[in-house]
C-alpha positions in Angstrom: 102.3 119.8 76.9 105.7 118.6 77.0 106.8 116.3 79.8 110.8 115.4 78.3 112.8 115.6 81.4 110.3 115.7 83.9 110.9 113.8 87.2 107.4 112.9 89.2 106.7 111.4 92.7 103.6 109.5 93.8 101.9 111.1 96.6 98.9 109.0 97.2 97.6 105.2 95.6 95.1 103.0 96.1 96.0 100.4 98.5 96.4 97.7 96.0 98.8 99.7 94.0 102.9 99.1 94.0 103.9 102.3 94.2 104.2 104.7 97.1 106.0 107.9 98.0 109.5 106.6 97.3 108.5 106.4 93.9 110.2 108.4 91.0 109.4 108.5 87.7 111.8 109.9 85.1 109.6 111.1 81.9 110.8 111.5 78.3 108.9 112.5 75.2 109.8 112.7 72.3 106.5 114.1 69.8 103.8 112.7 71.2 105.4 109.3 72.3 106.0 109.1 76.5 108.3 106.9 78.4 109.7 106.2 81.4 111.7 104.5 83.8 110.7 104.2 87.5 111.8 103.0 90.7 111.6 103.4 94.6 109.6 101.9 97.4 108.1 98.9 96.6 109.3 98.9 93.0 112.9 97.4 92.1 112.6 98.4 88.6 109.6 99.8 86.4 109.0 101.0 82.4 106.6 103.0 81.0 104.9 103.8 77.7 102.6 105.6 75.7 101.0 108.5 73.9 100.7 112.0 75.0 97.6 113.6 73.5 96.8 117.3 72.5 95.6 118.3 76.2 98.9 116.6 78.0 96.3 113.1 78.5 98.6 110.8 78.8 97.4 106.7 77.8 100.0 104.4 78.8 101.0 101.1 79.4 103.4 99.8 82.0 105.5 97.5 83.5 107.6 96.6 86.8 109.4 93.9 89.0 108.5 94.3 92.5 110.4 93.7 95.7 108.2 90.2 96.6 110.3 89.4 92.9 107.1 89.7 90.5 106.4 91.1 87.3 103.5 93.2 86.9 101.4 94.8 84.3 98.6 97.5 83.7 97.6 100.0 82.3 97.0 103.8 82.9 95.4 106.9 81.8 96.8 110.6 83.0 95.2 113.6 83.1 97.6 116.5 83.9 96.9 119.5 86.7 98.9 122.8 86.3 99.6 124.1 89.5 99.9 127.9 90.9 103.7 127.3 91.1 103.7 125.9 87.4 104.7 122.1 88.6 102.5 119.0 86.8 100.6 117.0 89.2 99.0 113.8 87.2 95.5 112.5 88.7 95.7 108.9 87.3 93.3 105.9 86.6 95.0 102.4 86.3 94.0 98.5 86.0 96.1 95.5 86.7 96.4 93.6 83.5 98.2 90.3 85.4 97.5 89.2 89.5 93.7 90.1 90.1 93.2 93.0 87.8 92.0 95.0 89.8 91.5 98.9 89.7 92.8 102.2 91.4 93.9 105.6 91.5 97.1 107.8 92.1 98.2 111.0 92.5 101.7 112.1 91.0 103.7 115.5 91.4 106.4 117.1 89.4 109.6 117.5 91.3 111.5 121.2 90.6 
């Protein structure tokens, strides 16, 4: 799986997550290496990066600055849904790696 050029939007996160449905992603990949830049919502500006395996399981680490003006960390693993109209959705499990590291989940969709 291939995600180069692929633009995503959050549509649903845990509560203590930073991102929301004003959230974009743009992908590139290049091999198997995967990153991003990302922004919206809650986020003023957000990087991505990380390895794309053999199934489209993505294991990434991330980055962002968010609109109260701090910088937060995690990390993330993706596990890719084809759907009937051939879009990407991404069921995700993150952590916090800074602020009280704690845990969540988030859904993403392609946007066509």
């Amino acid at each position: 799986m291939n995600y180069h050029n692929r633009i995503f939007r959050v549509i649903n996160n845990s509560d203590n997550g930073d991102t929301s449905s004003e959230t974009t992603f743009q992908y590139r990949q290049e091999g198997n290496i995967l990153s991003s830049i990302y922004s919206g919502g809650n986020i003023v500006l957000g990087h991505l990066l990380g390895f794309v395996d053999a199934n489209g399981n993505i294991d990434m680490r991330y980055h962002h600055i968010n609109s109260d003006g701090k910088i937060m960390t995690g990390l993330c693993h993706s596990t890719p849904e084809i759907l009937e109209d051939g879009r990407i959705r991404l069921h995700e499990e993150w952590r916090w790696k800074n602020g009280d590291q704690s845990s969540g989940k988030s859904t993403l969709e392609e946007i066509v």
